[in-house]
Each structure stands twice: as structure tokens, then as C-alpha cells.
PyMOL CGO cylinders between C-alpha atoms (Angstrom):
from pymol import cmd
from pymol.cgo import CYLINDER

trace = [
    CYLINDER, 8.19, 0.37, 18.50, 7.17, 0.24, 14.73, 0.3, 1, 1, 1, 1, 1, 1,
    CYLINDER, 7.17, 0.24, 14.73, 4.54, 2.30, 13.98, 0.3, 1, 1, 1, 1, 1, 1,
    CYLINDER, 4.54, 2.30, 13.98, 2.98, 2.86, 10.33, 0.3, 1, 1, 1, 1, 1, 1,
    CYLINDER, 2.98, 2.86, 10.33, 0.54, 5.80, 9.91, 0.3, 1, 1, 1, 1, 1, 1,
    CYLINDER, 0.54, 5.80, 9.91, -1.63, 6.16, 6.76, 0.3, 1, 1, 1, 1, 1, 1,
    CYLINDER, -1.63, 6.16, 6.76, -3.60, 8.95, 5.52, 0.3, 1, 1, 1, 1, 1, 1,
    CYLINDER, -3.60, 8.95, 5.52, -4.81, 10.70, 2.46, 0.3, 1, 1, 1, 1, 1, 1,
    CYLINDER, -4.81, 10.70, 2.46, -7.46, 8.50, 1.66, 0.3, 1, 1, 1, 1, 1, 1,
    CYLINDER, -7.46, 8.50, 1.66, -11.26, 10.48, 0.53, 0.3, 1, 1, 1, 1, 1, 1,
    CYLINDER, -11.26, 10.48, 0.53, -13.94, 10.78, -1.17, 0.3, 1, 1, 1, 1, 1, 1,
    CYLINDER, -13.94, 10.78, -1.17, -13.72, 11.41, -4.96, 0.3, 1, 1, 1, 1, 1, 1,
    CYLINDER, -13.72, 11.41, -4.96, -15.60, 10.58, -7.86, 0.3, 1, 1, 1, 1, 1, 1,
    CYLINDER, -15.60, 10.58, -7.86, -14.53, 8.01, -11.06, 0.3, 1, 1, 1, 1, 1, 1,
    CYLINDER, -14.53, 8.01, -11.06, -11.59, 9.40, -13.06, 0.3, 1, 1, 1, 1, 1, 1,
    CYLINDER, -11.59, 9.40, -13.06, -10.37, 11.39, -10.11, 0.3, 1, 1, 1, 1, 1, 1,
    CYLINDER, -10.37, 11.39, -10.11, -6.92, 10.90, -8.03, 0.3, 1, 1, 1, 1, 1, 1,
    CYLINDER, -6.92, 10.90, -8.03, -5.45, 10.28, -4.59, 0.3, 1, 1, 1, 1, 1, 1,
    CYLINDER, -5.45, 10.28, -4.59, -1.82, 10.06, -2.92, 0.3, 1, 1, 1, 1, 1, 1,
    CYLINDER, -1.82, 10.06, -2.92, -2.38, 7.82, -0.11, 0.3, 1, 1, 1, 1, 1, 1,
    CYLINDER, -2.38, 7.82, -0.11, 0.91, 8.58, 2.47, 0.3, 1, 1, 1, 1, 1, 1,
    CYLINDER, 0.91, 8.58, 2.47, 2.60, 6.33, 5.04, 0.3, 1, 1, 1, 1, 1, 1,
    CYLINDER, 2.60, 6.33, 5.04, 4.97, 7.37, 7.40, 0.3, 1, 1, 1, 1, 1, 1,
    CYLINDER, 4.97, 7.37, 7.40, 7.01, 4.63, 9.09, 0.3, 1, 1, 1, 1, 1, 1,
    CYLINDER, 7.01, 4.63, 9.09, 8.59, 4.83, 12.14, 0.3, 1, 1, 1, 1, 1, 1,
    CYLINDER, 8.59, 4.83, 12.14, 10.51, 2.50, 14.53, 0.3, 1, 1, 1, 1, 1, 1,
    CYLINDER, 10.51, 2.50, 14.53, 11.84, 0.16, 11.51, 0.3, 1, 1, 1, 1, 1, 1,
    CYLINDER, 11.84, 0.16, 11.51, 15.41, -0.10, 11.28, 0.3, 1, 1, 1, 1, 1, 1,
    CYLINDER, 15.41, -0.10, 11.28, 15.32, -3.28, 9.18, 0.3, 1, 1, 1, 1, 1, 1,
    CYLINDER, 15.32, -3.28, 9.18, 18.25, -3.83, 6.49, 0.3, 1, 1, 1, 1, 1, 1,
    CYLINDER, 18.25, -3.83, 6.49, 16.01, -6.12, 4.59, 0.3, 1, 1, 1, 1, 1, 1,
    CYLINDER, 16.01, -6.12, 4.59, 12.33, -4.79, 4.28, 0.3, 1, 1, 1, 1, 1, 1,
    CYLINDER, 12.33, -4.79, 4.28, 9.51, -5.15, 2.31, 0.3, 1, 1, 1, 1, 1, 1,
    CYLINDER, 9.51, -5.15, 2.31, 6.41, -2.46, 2.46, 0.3, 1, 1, 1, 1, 1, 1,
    CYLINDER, 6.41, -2.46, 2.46, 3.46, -2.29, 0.62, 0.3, 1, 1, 1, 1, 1, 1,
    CYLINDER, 3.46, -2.29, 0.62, -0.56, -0.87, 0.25, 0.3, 1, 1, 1, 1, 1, 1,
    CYLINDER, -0.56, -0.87, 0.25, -3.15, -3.10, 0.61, 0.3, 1, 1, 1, 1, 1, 1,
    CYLINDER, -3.15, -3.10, 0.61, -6.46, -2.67, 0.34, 0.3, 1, 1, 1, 1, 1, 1,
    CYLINDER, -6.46, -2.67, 0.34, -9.63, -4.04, 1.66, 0.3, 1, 1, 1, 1, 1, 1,
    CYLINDER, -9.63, -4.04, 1.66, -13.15, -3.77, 0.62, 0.3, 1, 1, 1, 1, 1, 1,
    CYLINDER, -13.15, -3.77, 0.62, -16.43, -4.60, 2.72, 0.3, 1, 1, 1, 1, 1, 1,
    CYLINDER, -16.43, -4.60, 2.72, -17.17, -8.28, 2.54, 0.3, 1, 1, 1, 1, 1, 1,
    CYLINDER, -17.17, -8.28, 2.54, -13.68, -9.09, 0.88, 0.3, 1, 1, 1, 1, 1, 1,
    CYLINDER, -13.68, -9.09, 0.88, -10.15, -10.08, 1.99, 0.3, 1, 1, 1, 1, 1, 1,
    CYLINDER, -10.15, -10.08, 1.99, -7.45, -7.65, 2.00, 0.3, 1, 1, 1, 1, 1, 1,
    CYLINDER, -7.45, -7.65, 2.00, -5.63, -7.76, -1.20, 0.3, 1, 1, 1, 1, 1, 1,
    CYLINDER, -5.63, -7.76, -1.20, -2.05, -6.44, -1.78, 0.3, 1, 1, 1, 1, 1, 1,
    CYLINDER, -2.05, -6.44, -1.78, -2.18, -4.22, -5.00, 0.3, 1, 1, 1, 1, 1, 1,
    CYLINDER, -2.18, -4.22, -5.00, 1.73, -2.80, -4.81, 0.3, 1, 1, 1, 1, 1, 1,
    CYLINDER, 1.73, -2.80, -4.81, 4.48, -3.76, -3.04, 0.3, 1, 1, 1, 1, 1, 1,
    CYLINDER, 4.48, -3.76, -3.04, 8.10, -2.93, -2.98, 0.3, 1, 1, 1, 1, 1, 1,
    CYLINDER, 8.10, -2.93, -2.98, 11.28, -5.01, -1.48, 0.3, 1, 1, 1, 1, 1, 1,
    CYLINDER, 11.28, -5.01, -1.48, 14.54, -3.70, -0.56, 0.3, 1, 1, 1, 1, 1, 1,
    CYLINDER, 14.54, -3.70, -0.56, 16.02, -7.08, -2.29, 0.3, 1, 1, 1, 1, 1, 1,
    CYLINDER, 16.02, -7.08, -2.29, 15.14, -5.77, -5.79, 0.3, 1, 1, 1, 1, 1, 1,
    CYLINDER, 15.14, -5.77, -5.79, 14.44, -2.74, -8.19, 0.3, 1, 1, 1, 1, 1, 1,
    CYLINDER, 14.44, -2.74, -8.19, 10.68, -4.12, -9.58, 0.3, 1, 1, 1, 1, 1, 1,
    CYLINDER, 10.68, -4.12, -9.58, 7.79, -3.03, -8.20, 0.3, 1, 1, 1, 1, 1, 1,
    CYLINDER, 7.79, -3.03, -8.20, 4.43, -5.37, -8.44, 0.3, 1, 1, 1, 1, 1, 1,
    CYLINDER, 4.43, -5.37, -8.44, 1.41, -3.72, -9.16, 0.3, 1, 1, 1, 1, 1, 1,
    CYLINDER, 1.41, -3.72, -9.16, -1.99, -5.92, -8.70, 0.3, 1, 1, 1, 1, 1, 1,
    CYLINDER, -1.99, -5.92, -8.70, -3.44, -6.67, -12.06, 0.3, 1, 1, 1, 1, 1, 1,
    CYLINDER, -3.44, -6.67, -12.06, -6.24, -4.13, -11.82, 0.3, 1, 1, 1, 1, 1, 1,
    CYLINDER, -6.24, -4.13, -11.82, -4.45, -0.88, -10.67, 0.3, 1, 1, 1, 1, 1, 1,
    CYLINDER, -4.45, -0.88, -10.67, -1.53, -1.57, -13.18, 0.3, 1, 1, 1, 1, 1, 1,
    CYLINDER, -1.53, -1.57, -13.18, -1.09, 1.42, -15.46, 0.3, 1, 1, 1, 1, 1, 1,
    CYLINDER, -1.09, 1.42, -15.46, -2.89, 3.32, -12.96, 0.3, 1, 1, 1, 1, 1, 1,
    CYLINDER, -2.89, 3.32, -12.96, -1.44, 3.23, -9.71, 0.3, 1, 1, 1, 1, 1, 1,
    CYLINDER, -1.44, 3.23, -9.71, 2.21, 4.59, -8.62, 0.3, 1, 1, 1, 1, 1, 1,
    CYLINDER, 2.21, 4.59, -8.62, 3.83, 3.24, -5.50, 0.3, 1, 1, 1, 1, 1, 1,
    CYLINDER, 3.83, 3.24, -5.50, 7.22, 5.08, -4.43, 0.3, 1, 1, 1, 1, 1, 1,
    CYLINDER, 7.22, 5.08, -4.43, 9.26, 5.75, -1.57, 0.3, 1, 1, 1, 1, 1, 1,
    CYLINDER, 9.26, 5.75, -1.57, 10.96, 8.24, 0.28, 0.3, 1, 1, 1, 1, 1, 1,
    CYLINDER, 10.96, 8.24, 0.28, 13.66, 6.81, 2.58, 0.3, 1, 1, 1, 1, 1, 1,
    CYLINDER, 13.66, 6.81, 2.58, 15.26, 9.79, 4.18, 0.3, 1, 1, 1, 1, 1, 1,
    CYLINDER, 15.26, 9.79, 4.18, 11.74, 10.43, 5.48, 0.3, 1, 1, 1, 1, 1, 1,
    CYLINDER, 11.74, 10.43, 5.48, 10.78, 6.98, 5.70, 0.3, 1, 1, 1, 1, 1, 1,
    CYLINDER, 10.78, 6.98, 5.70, 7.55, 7.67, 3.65, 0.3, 1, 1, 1, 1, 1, 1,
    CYLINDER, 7.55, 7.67, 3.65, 6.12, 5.80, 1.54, 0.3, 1, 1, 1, 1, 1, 1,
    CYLINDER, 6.12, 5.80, 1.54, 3.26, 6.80, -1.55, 0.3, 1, 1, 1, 1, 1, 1,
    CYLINDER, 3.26, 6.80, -1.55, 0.80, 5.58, -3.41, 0.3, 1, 1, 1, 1, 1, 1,
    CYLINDER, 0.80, 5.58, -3.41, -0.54, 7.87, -6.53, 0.3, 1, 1, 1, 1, 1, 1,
    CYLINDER, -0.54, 7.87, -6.53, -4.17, 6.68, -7.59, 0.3, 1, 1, 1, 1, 1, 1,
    CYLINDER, -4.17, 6.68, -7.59, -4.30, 7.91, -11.09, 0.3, 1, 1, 1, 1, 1, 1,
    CYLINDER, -4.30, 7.91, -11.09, -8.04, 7.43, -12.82, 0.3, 1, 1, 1, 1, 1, 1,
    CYLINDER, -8.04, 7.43, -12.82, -9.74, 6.06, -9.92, 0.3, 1, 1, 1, 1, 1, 1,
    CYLINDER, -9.74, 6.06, -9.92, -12.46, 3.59, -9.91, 0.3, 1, 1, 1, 1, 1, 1,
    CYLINDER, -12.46, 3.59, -9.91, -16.02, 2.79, -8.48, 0.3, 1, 1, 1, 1, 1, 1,
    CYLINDER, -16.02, 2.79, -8.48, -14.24, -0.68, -7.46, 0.3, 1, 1, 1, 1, 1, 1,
    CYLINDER, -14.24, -0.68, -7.46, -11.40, 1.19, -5.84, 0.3, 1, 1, 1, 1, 1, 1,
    CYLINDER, -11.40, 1.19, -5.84, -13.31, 1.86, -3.05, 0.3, 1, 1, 1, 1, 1, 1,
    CYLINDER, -13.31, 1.86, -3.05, -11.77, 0.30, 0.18, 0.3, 1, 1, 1, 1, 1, 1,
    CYLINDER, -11.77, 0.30, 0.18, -10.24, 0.79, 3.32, 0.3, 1, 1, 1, 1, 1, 1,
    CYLINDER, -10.24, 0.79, 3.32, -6.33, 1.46, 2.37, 0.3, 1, 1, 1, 1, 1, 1,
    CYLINDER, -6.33, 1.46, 2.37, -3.52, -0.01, 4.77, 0.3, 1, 1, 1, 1, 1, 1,
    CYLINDER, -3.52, -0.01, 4.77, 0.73, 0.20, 4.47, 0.3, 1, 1, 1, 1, 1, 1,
    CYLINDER, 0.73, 0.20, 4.47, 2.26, -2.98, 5.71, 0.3, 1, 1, 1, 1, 1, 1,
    CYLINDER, 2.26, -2.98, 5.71, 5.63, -3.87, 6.70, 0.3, 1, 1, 1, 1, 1, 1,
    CYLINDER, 5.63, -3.87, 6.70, 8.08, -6.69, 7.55, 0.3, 1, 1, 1, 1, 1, 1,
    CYLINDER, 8.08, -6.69, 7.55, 11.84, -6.80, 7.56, 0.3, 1, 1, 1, 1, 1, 1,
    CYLINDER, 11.84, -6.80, 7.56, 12.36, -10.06, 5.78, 0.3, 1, 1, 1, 1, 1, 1,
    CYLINDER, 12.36, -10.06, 5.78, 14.06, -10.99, 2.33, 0.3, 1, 1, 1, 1, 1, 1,
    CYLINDER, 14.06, -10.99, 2.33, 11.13, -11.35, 0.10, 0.3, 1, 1, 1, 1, 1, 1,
    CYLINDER, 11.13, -11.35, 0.10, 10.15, -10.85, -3.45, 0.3, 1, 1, 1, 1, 1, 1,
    CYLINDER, 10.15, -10.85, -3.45, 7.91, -7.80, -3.89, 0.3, 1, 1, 1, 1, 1, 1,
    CYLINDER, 7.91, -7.80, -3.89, 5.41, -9.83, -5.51, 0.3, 1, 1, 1, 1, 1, 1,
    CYLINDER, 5.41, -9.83, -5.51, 5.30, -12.58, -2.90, 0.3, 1, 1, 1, 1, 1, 1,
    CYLINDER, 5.30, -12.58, -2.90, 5.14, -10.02, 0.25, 0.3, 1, 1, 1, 1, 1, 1,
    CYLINDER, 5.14, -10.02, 0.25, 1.86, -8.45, -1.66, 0.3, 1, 1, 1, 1, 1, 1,
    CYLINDER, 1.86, -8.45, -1.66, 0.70, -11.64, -2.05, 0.3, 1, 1, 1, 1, 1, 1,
    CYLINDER, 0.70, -11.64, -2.05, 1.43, -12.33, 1.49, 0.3, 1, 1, 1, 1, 1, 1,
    CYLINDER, 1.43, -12.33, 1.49, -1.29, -13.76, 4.62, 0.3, 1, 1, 1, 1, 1, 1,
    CYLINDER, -1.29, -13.76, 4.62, -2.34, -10.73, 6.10, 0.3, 1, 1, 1, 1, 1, 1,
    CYLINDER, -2.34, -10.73, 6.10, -1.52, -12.64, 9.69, 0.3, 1, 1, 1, 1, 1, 1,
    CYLINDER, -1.52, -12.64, 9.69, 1.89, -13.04, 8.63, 0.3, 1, 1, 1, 1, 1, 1,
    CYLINDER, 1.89, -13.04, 8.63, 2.80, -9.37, 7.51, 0.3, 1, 1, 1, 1, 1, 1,
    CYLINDER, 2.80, -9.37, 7.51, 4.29, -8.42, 11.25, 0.3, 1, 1, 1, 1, 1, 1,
    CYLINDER, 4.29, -8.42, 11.25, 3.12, -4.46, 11.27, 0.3, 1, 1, 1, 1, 1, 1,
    CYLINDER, 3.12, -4.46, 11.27, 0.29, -2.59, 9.70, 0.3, 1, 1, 1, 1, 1, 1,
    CYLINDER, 0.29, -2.59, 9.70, -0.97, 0.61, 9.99, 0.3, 1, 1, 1, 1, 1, 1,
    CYLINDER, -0.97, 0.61, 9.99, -4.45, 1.76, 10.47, 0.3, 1, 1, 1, 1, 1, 1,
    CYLINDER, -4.45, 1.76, 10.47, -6.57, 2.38, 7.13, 0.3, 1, 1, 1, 1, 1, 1,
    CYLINDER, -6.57, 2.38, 7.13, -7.59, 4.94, 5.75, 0.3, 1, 1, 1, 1, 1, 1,
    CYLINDER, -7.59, 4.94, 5.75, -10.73, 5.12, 3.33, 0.3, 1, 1, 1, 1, 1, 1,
    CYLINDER, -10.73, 5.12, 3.33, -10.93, 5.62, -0.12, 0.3, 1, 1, 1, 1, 1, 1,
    CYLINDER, -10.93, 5.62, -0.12, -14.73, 5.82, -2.15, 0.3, 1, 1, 1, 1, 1, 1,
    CYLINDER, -14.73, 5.82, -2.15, -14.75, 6.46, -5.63, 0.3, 1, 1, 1, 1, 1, 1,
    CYLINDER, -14.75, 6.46, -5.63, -18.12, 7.47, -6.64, 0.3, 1, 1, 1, 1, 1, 1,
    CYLINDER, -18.12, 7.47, -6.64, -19.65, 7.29, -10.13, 0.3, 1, 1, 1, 1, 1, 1,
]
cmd.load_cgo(trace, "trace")
């Protein structure tokens, strides 16, 4: 079975950083794509950085660009997100989603959340000011 496990999330205040981990398990797909989303109470769940096995660009959401560092480590099948000069509106629950499919970066972030086949349970992040 797939499973995707997420932690580091916390409690920090405005200017302050995170690295957010996910350890996959279970996916033995040739042709991935894996990403953080991130959803905040009363809102949809927004992809903010995504990464696909078809091509060397990440995509970075608008509004973490410049501040936000997604990278991976395949031999332990982790993947990272560094949260560089966090924000009030950064707070959210954080998830890593998966799906072994040939698919622009930028398209899989921008992805239905019902369609991204295996997610992992959030974990919180509150920026305080």
C-alpha cells in the first residue's frame, strides 16, 4: 500500500521557518508527480509546489515563490518543503500528495484534490504575528 506521512509542521511566529517532511512509502511508480498542498479553514486546498518526474522545473504557487523550497530525496523517498520567512497567511493544514501519472508539475499542483490518488495526513502550520 502507498502510504505518505507528513510532519514538521508548528507553531512559529512571522519571519520564522519550517521544513515540513514527507516520507513515501509503497510507490514504485516510474512516472510520478508529488507535491505540498495546503489548506486553510474555510478555503480549498491549494497546491503551492509541486515536482514531476517528467521534467527538471519546479512550480512554486505565486505567493510562496522566493520563499518556499521544495526538494527531494529519492534514495529515502522523502520529500521537503523549506518555509523560509513565514507568513500570518501561511497558516494551514499542510498535506504531500502523490500520483504516478505523466503530468506537468504545474498542472498536478493545480490538480482536483479528488483526482490526486494518495495523500497523506496534514500536518499544521500557524504563523503568528
Amino acid at each position: 500500500d502507498v502510504q505518505l506521512q507528513a510532519s514538521g509542521g508548528g507553531s512559529v511566529q512571522a519571519g520564522g521557518s519550517l521544513r515540513l517532511s514527507c516520507e513515501i512509502s509503497g510507490f514504485t511508480f516510474d512516472d510520478y508527480a508529488i507535491g505540498w498542498f495546503r489548506q486553510a479553514p474555510g478555503k480549498e486546498r491549494e497546491g503551492i509546489s509541486c515536482i514531476s518526474s517528467r521534467e527538471s522545473v519546479t512550480y512554486y504557487e505565486e505567493s510562496v515563490k522566493g520563499r518556499f523550497t521544495i526538494s527531494s530525496d529519492n534514495a529515502r523517498k522523502m520529500v521537503y518543503l523549506q518555509m523560509d520567512n513565514l507568513k500570518p497567511e501561511d497558516s494551514a493544514v499542510y498535506y504531500c500528495g502523490a500520483e504516478g501519472v505523466i503530468i506537468r508539475a504545474s498542472a498536478f499542483c493545480r490538480r482536483s484534490t479528488g483526482l490526486v490518488d494518495f495523500w497523506g495526513e496534514g500536518t499544521q502550520v500557524t504563523v503568528s504575528s
